[in-house]
mmCIF file of the N, C-alpha and C atoms, coordinates in Angstrom:
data_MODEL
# 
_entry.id   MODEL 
# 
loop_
_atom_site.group_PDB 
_atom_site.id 
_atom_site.type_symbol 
_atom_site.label_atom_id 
_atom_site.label_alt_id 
_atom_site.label_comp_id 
_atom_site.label_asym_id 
_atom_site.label_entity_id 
_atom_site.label_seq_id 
_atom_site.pdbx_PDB_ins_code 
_atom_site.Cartn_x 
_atom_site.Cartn_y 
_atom_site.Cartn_z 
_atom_site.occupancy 
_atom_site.B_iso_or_equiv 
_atom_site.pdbx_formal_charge 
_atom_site.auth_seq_id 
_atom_site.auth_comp_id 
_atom_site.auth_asym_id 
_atom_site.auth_atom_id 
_atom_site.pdbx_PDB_model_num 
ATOM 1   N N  . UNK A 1 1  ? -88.330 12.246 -59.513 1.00 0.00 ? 1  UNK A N  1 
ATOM 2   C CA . UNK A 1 1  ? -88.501 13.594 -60.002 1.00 0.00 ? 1  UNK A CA 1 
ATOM 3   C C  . UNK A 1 1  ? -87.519 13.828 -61.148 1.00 0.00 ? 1  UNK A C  1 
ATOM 4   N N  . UNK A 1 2  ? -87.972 14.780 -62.285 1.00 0.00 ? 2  UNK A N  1 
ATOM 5   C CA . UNK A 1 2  ? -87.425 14.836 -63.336 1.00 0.00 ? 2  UNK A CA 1 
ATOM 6   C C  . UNK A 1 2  ? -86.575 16.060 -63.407 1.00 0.00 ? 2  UNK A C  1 
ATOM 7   N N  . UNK A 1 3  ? -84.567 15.738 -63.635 1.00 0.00 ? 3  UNK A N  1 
ATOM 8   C CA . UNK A 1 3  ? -84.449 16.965 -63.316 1.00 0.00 ? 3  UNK A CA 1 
ATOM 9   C C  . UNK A 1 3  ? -84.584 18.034 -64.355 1.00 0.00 ? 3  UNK A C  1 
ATOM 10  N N  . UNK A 1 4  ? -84.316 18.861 -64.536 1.00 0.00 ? 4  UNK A N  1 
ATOM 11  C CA . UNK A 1 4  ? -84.486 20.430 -65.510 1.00 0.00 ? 4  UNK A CA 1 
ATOM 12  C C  . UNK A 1 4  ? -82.971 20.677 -65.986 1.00 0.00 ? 4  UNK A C  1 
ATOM 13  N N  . UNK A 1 5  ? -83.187 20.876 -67.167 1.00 0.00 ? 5  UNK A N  1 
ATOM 14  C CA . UNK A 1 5  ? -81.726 21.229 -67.801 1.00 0.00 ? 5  UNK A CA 1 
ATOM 15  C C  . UNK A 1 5  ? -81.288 22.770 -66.546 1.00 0.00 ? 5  UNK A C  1 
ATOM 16  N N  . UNK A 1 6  ? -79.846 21.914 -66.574 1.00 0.00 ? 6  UNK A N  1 
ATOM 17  C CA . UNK A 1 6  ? -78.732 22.802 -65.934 1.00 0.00 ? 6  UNK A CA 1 
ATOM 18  C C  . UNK A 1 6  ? -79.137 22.325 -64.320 1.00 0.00 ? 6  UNK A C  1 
ATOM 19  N N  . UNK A 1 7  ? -79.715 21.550 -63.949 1.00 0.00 ? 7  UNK A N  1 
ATOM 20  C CA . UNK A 1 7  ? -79.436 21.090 -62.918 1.00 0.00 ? 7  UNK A CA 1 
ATOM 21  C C  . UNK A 1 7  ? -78.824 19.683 -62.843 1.00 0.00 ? 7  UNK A C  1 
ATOM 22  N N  . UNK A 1 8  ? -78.170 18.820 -63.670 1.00 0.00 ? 8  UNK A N  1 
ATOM 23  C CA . UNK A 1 8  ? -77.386 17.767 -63.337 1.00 0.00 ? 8  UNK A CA 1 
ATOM 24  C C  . UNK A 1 8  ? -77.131 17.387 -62.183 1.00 0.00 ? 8  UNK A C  1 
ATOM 25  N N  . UNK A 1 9  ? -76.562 16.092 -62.065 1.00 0.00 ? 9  UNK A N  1 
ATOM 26  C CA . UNK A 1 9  ? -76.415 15.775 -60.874 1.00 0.00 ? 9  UNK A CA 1 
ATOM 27  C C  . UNK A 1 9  ? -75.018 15.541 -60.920 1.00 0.00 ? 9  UNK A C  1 
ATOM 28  N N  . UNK A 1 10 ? -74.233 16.094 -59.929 1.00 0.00 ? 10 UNK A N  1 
ATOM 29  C CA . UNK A 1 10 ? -73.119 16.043 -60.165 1.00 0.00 ? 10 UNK A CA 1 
ATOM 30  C C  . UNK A 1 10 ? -72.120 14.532 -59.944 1.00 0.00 ? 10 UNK A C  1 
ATOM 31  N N  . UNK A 1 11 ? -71.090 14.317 -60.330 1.00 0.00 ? 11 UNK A N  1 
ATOM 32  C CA . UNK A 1 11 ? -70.576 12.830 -60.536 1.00 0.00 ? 11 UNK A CA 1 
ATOM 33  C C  . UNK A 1 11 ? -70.073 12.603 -58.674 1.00 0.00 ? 11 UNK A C  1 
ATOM 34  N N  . UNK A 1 12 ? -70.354 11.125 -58.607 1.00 0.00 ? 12 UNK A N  1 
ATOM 35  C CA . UNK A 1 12 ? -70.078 10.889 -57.342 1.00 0.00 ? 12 UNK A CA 1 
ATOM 36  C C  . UNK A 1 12 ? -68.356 11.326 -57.190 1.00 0.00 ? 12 UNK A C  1 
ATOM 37  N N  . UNK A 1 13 ? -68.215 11.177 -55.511 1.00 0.00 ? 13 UNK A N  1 
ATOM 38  C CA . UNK A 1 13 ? -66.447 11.769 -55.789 1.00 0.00 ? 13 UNK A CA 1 
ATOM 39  C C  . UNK A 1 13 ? -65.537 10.593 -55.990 1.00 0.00 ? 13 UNK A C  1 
ATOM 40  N N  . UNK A 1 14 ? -66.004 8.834  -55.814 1.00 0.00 ? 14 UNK A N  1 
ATOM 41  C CA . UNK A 1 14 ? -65.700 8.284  -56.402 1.00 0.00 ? 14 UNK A CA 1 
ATOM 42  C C  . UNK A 1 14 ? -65.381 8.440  -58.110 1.00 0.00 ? 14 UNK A C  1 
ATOM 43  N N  . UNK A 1 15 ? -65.916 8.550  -58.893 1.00 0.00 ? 15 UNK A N  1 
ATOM 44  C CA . UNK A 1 15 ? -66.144 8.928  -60.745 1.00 0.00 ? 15 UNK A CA 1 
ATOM 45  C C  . UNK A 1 15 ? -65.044 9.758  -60.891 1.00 0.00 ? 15 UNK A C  1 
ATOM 46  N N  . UNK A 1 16 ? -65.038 10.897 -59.740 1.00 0.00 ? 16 UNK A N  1 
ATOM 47  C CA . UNK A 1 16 ? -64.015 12.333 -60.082 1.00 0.00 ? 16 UNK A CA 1 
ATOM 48  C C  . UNK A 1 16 ? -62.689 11.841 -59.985 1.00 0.00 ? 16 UNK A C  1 
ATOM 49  N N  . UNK A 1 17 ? -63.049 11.082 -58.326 1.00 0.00 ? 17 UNK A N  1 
ATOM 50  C CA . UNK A 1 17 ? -61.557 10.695 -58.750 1.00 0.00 ? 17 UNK A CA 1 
ATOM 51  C C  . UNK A 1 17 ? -60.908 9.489  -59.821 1.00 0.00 ? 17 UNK A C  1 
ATOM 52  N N  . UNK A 1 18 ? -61.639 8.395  -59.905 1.00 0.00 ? 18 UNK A N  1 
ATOM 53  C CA . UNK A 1 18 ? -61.070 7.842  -61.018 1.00 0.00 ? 18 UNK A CA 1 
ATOM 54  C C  . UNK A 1 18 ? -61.226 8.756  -61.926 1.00 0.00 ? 18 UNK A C  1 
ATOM 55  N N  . UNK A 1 19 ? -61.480 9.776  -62.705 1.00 0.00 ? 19 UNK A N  1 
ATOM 56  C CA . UNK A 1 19 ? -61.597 10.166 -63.528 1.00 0.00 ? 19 UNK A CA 1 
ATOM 57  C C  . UNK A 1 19 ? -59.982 11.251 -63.932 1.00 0.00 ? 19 UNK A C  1 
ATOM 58  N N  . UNK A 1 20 ? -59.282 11.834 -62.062 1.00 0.00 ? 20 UNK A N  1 
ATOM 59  C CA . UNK A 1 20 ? -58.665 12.417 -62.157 1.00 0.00 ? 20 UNK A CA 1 
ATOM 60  C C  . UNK A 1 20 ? -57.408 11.314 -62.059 1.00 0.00 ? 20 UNK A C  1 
ATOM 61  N N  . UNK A 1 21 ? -57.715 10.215 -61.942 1.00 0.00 ? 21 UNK A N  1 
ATOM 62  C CA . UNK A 1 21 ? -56.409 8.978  -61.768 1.00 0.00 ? 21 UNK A CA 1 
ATOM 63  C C  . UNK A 1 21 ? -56.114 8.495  -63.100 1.00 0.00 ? 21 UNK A C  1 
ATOM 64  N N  . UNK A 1 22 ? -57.048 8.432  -64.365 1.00 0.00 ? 22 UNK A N  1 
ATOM 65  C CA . UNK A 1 22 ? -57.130 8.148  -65.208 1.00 0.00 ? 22 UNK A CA 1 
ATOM 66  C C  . UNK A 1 22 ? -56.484 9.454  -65.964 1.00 0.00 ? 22 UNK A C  1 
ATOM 67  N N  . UNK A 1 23 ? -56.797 10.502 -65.866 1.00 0.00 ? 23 UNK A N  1 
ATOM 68  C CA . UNK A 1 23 ? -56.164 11.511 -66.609 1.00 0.00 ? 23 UNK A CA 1 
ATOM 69  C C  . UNK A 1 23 ? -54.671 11.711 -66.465 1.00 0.00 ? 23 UNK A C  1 
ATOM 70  N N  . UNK A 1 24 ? -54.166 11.340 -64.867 1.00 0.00 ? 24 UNK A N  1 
ATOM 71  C CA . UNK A 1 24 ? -53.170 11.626 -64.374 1.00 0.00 ? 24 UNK A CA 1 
ATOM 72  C C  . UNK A 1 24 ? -52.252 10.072 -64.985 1.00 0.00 ? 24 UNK A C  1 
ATOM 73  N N  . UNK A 1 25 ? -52.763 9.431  -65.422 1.00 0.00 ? 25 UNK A N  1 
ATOM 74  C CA . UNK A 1 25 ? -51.887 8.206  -65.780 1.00 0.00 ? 25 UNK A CA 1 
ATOM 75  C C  . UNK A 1 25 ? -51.716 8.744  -67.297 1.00 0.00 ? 25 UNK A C  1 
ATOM 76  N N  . UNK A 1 26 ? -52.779 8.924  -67.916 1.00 0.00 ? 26 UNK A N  1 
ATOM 77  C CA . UNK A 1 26 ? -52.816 9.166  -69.444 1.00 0.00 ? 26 UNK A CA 1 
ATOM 78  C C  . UNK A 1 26 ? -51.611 10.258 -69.799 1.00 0.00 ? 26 UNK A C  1 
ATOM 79  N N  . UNK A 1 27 ? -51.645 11.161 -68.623 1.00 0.00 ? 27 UNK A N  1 
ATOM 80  C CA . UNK A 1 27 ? -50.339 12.322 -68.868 1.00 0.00 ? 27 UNK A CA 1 
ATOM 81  C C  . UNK A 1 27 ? -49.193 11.941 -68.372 1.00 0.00 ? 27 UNK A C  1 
ATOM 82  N N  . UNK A 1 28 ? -49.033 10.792 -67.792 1.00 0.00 ? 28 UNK A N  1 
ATOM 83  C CA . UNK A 1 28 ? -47.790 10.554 -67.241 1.00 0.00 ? 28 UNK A CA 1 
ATOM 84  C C  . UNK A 1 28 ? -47.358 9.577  -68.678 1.00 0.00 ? 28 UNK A C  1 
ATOM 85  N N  . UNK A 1 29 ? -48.066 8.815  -69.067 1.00 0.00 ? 29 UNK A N  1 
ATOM 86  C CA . UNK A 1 29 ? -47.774 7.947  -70.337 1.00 0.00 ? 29 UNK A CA 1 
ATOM 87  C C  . UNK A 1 29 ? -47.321 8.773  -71.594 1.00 0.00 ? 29 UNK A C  1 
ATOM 88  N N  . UNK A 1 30 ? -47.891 9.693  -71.666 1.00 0.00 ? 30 UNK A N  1 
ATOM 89  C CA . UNK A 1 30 ? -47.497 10.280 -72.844 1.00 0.00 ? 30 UNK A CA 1 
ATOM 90  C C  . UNK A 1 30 ? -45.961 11.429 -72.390 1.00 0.00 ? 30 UNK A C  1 
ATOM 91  N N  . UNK A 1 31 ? -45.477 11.797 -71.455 1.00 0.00 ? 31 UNK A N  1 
ATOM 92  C CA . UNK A 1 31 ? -44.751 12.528 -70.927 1.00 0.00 ? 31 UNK A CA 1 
ATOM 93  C C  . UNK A 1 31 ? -43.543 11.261 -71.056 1.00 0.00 ? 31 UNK A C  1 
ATOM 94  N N  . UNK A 1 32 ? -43.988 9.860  -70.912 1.00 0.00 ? 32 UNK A N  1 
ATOM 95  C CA . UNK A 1 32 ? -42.697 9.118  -70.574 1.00 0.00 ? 32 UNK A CA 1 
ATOM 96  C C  . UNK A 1 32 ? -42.795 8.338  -72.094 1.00 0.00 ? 32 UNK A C  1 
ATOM 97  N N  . UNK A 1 33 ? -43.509 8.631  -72.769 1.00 0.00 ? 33 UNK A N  1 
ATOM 98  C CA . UNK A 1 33 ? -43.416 8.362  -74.113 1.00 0.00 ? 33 UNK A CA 1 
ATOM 99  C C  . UNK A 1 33 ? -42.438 9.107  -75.138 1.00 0.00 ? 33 UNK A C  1 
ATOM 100 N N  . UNK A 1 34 ? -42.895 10.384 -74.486 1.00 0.00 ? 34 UNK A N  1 
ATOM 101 C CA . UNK A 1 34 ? -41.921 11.722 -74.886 1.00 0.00 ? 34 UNK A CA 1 
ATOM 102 C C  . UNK A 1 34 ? -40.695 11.171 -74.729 1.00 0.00 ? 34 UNK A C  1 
ATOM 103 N N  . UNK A 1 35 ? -40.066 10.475 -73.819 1.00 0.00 ? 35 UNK A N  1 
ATOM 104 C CA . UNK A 1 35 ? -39.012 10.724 -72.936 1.00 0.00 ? 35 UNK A CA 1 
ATOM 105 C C  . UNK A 1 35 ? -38.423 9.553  -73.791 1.00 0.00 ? 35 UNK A C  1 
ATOM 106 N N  . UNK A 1 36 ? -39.038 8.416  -73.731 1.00 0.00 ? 36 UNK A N  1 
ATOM 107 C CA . UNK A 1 36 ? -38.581 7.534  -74.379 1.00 0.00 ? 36 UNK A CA 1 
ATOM 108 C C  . UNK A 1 36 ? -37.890 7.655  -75.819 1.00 0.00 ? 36 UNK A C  1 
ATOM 109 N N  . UNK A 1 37 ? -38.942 8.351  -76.435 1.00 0.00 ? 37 UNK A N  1 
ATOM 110 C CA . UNK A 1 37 ? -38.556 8.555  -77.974 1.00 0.00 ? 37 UNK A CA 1 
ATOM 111 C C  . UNK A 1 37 ? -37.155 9.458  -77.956 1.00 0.00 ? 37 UNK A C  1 
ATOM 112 N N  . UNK A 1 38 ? -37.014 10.251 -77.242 1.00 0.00 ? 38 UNK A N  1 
ATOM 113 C CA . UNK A 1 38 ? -35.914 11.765 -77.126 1.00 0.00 ? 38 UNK A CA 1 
ATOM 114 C C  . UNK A 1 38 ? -34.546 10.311 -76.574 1.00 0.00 ? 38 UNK A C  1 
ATOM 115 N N  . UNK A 1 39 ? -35.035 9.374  -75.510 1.00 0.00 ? 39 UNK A N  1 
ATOM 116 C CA . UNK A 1 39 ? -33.900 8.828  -75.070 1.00 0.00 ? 39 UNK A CA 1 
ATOM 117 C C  . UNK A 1 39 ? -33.522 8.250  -76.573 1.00 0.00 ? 39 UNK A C  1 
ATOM 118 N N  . UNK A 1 40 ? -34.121 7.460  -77.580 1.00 0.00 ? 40 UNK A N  1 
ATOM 119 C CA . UNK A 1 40 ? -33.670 6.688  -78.603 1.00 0.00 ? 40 UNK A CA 1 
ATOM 120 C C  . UNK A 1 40 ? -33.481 7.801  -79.438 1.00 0.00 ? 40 UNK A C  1 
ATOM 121 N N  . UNK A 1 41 ? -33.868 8.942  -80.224 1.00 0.00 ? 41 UNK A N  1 
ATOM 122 C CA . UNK A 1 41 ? -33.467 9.176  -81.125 1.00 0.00 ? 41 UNK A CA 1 
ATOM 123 C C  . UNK A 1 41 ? -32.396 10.674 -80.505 1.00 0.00 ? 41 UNK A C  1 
ATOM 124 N N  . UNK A 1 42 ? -32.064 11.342 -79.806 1.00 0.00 ? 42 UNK A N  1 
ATOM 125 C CA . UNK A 1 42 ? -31.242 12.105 -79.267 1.00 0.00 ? 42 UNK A CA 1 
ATOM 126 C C  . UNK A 1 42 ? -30.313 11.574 -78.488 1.00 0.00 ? 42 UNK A C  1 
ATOM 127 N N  . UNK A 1 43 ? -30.682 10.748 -78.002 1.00 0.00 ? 43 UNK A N  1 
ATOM 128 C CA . UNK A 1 43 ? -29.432 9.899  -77.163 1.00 0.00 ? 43 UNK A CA 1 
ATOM 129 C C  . UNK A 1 43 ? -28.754 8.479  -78.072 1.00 0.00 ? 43 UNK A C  1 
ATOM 130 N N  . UNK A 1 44 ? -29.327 8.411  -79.103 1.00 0.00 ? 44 UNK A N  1 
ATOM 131 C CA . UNK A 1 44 ? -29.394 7.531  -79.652 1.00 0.00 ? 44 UNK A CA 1 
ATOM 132 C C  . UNK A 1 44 ? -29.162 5.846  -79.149 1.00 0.00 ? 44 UNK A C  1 
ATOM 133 N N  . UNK A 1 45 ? -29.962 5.563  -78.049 1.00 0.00 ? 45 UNK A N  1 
ATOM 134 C CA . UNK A 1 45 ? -30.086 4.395  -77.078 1.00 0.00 ? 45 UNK A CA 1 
ATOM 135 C C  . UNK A 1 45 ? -31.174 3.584  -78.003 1.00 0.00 ? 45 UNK A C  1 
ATOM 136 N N  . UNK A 1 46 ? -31.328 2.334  -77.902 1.00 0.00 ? 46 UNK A N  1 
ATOM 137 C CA . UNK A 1 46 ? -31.663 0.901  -78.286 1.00 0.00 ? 46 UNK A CA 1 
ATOM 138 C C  . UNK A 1 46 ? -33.108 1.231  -77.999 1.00 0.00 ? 46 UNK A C  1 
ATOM 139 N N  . UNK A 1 47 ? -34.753 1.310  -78.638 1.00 0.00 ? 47 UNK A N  1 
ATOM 140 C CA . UNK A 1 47 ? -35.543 0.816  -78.105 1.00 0.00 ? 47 UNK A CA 1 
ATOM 141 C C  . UNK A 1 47 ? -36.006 0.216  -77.051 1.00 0.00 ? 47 UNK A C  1 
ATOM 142 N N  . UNK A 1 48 ? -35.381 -0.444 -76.520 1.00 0.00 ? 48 UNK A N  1 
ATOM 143 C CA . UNK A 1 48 ? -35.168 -1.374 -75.580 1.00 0.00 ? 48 UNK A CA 1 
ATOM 144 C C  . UNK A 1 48 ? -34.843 -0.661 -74.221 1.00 0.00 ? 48 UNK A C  1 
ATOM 145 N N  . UNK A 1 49 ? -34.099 -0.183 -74.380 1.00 0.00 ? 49 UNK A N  1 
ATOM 146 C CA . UNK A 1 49 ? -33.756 0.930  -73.107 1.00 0.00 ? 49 UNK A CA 1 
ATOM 147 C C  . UNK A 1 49 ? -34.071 2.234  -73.543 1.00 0.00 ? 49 UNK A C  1 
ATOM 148 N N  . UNK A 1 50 ? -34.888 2.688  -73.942 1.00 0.00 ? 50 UNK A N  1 
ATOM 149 C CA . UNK A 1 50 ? -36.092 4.039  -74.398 1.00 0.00 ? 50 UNK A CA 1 
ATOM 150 C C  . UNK A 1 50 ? -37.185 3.008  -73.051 1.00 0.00 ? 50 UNK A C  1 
ATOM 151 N N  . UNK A 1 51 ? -37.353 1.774  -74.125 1.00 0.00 ? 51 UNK A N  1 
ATOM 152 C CA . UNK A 1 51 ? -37.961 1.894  -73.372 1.00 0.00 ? 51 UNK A CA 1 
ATOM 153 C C  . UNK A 1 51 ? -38.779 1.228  -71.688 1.00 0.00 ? 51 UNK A C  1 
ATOM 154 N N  . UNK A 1 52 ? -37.450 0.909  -71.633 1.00 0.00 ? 52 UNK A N  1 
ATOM 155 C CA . UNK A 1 52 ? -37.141 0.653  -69.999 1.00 0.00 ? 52 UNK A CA 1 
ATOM 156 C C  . UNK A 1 52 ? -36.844 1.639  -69.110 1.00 0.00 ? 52 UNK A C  1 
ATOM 157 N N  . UNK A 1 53 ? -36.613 3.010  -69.816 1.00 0.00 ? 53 UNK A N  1 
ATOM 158 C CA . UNK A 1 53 ? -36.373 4.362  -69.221 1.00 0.00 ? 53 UNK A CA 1 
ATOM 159 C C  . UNK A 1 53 ? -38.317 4.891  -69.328 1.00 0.00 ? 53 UNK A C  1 
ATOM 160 N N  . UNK A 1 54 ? -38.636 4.752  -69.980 1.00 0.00 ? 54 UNK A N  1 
ATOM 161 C CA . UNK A 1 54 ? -40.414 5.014  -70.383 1.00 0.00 ? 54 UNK A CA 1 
ATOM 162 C C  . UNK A 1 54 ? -41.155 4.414  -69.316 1.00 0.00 ? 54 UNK A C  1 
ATOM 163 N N  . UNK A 1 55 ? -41.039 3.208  -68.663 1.00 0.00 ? 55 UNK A N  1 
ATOM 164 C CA . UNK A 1 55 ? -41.332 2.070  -67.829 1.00 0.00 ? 55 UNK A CA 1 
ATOM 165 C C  . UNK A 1 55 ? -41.190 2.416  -66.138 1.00 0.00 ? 55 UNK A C  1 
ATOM 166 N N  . UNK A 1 56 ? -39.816 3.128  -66.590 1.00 0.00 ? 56 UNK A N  1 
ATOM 167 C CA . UNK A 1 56 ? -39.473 3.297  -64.991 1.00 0.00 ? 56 UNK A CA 1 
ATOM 168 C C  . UNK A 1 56 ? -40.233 5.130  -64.484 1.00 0.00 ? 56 UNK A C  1 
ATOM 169 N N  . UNK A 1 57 ? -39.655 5.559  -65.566 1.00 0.00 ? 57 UNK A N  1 
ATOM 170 C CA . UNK A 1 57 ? -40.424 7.187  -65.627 1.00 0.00 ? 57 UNK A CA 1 
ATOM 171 C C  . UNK A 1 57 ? -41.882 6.939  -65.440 1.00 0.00 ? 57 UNK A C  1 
ATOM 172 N N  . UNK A 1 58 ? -42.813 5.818  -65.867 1.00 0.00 ? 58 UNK A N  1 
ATOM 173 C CA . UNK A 1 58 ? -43.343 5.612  -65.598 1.00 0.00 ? 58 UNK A CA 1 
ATOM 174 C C  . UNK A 1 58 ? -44.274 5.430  -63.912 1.00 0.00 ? 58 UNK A C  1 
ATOM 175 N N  . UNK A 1 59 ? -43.784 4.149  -63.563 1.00 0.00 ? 59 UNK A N  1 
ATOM 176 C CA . UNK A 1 59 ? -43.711 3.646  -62.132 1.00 0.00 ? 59 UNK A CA 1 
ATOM 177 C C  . UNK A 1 59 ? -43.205 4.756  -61.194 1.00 0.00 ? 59 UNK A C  1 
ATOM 178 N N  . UNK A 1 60 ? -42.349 5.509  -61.766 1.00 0.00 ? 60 UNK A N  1 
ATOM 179 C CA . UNK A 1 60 ? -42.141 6.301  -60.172 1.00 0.00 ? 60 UNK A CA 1 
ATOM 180 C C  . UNK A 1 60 ? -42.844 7.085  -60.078 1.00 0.00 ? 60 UNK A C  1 
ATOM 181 N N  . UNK A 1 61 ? -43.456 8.079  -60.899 1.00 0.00 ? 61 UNK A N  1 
ATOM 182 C CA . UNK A 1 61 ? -44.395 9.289  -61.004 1.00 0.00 ? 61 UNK A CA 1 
ATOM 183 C C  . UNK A 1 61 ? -45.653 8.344  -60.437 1.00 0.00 ? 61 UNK A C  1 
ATOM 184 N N  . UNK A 1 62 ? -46.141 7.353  -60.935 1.00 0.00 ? 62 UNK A N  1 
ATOM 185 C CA . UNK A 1 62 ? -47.461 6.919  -60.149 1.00 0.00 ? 62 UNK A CA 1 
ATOM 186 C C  . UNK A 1 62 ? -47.007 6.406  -58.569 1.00 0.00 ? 62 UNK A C  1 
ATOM 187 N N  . UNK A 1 63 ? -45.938 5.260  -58.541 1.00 0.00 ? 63 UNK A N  1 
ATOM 188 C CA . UNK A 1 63 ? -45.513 5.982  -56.970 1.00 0.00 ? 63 UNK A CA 1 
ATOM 189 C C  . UNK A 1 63 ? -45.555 7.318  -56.003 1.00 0.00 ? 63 UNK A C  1 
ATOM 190 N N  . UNK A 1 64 ? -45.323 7.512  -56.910 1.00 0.00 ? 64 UNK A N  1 
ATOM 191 C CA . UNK A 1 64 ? -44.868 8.925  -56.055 1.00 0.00 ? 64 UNK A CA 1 
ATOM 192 C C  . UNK A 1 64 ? -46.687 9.561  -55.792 1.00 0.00 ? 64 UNK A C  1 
ATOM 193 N N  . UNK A 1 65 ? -47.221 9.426  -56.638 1.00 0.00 ? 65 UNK A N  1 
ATOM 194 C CA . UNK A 1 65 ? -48.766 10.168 -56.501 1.00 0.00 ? 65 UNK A CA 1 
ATOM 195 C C  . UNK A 1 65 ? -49.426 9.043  -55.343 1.00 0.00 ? 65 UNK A C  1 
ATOM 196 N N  . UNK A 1 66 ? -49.235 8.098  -55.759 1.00 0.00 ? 66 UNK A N  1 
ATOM 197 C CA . UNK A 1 66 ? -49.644 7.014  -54.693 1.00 0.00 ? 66 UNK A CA 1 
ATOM 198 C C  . UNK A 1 66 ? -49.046 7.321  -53.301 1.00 0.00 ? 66 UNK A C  1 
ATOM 199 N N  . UNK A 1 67 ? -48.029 7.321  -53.087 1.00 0.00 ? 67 UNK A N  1 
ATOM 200 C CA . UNK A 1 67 ? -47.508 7.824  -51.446 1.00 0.00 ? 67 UNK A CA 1 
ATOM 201 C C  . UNK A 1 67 ? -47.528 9.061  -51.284 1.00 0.00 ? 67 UNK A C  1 
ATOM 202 N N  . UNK A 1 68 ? -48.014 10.074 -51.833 1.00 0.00 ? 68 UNK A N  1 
ATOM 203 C CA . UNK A 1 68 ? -48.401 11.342 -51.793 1.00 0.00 ? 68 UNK A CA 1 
ATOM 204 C C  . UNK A 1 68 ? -49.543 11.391 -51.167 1.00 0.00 ? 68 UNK A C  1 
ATOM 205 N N  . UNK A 1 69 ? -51.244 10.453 -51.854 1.00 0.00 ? 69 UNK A N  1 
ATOM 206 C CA . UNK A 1 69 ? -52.465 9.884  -51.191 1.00 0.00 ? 69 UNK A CA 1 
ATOM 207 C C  . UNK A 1 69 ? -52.231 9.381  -49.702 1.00 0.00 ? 69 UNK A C  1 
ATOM 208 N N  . UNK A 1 70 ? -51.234 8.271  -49.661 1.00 0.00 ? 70 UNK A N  1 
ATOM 209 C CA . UNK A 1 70 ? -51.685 8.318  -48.312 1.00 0.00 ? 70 UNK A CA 1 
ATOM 210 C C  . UNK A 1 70 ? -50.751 8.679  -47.489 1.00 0.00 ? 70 UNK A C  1 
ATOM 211 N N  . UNK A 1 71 ? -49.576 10.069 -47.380 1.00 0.00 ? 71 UNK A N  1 
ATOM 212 C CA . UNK A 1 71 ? -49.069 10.522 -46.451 1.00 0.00 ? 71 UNK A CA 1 
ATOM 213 C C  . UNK A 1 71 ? -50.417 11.849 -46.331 1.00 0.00 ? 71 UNK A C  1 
ATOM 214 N N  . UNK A 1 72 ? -50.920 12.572 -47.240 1.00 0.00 ? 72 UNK A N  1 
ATOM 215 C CA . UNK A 1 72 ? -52.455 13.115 -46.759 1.00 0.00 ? 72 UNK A CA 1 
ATOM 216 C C  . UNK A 1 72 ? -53.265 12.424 -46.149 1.00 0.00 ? 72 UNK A C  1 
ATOM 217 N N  . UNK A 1 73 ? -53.809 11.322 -46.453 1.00 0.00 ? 73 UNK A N  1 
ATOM 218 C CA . UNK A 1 73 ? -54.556 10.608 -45.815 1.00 0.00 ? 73 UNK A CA 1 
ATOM 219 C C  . UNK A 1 73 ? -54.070 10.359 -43.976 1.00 0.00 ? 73 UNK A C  1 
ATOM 220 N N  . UNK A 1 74 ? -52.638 10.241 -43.925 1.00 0.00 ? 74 UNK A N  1 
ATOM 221 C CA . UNK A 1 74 ? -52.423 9.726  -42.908 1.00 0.00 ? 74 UNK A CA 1 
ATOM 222 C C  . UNK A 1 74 ? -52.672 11.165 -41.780 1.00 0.00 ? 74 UNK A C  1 
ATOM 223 N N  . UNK A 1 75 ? -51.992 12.182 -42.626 1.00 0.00 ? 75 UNK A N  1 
ATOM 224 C CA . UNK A 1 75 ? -51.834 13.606 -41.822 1.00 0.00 ? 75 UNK A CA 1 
ATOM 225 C C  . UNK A 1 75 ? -53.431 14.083 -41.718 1.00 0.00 ? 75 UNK A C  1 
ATOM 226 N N  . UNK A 1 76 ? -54.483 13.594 -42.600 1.00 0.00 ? 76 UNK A N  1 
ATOM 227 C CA . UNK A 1 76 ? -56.008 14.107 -42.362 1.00 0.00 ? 76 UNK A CA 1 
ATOM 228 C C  . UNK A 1 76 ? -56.360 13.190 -40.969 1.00 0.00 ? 76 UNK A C  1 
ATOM 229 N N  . UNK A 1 77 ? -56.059 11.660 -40.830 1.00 0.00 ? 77 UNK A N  1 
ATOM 230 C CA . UNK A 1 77 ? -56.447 10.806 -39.916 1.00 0.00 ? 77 UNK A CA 1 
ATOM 231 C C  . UNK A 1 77 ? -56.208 11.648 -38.594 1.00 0.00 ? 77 UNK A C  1 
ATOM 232 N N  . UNK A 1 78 ? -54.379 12.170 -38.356 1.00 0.00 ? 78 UNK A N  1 
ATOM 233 C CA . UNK A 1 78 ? -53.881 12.926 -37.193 1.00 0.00 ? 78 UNK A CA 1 
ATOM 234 C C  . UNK A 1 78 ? -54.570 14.203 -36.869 1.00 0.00 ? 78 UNK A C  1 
ATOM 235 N N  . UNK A 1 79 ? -55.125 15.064 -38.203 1.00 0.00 ? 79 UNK A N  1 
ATOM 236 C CA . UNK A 1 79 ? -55.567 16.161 -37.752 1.00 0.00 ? 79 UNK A CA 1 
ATOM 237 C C  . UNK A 1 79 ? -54.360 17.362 -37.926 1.00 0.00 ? 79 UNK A C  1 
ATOM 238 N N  . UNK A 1 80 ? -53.934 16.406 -38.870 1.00 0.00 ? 80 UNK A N  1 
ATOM 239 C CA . UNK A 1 80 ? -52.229 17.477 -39.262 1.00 0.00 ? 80 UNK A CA 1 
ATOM 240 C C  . UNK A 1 80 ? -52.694 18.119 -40.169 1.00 0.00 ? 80 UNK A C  1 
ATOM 241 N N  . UNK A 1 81 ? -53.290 18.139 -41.219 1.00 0.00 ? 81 UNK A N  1 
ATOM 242 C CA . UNK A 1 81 ? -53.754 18.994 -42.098 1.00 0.00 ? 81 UNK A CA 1 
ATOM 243 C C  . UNK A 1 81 ? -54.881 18.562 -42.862 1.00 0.00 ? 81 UNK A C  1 
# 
């Protein structure tokens, strides 16, 4: 069956969420990009450690979203929230 404009089908919740994992990395990159550049030219630190500070600002914010997923996950399994 053919659908009719304005009825779309909406994106599986697989799609949404890569879609919201992908956005959420893209803003964490540019936030630790920020960070990087401010560490070298305001702090006036080496490239090098900009951007090993960029790297780590990096990794922990997606950590952190990552063990965020599954302490929900774990508390949905219990019935905790």
């Amino acid at each position: 069956m053919r659908q009719q404009s304005g009825d779309e089908a909406t994106p599986s919740w697989r799609r949404r969420r890569l879609t919201r994992w992908v956005a959420l990395t893209a803003y964490i990159l540019a936030v630790a990009g920020l960070a990087a550049v401010f560490w070298h030219w305001v702090r006036g630190k080496s490239w090098d450690d900009s951007l090993s500070l960029a790297f780590t600002v990096t990794m922990s914010a997606l950590g952190a979203q990552l063990g965020a997923v599954l302490v929900r996950r774990r508390a949905a399994r219990r019935g905790d929230g």
